[in-house]
N, C-alpha and C positions, 0 to 999 in steps of 0.2 A: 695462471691460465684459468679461465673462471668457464664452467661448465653453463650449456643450455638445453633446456628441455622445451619439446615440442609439446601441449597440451592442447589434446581436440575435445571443444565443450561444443554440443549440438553442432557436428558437424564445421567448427571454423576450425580451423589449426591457429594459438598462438603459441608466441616466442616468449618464454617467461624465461630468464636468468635463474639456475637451482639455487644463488644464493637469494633470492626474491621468494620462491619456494620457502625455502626454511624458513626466513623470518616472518611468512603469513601465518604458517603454521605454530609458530609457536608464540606469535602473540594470538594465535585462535584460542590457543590451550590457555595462556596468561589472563584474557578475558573470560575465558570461562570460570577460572580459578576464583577471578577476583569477582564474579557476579554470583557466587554460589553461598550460599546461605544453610542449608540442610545438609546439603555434601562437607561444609568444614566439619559437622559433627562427626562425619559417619569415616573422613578421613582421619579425625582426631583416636577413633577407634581404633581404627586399622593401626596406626601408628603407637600404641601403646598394647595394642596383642602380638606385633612383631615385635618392640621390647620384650616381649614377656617372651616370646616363643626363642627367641636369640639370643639374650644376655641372660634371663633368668633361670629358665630352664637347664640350659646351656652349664651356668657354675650348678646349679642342686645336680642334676641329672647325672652329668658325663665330664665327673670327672678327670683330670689328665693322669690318665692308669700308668703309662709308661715315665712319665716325672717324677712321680712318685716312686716308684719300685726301681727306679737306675741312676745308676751315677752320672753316667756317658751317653753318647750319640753309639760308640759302638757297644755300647752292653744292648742299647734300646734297638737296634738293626738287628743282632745276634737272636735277640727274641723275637723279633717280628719273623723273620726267615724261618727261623724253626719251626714257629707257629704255622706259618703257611704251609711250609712241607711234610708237617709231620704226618701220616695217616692213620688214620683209623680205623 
């Protein structure tokens, strides 16, 4: 069953089909993409500081304390609960 949306542009009402919808829109994005020139650098950035903030950071920083220090899933539970409850 293919869904329809009502769109009022200055006042007319049309009938556009949502699956006619999504494919303008994302060949509006596709064409943007592809006509962009200054933007490929500045997304090539982004996409190598989320590398770094995700994978690299990620193994130096943080990490896997309870891998390390357990045998088990129940040793690793056993200390987590504790942890939680304990007061101070």
């Amino acid at each position: 069953m293919h869904e329809s949306i009502y769109i009022c542009i200055f006042g007319q009402k049309k009938f556009y089909p949502a699956l006619k919808i999504i494919k303008s829109i994302f060949s509006f994005y596709l064409e943007g993409f592809r006509n962009m020139t200054t933007g490929r650098k500045l997304w090539v950035i982004i996409a190598v500081k989320l590398f770094l903030i995700f994978i690299v950071l990620k193994l130096v920083f943080f990490p896997d304390f309870l891998e390390s220090r357990f045998n088990n899933d129940r040793e690793r539970g056993n200390w987590v609960i504790k942890e939680l409850t304990k007061t101070n």
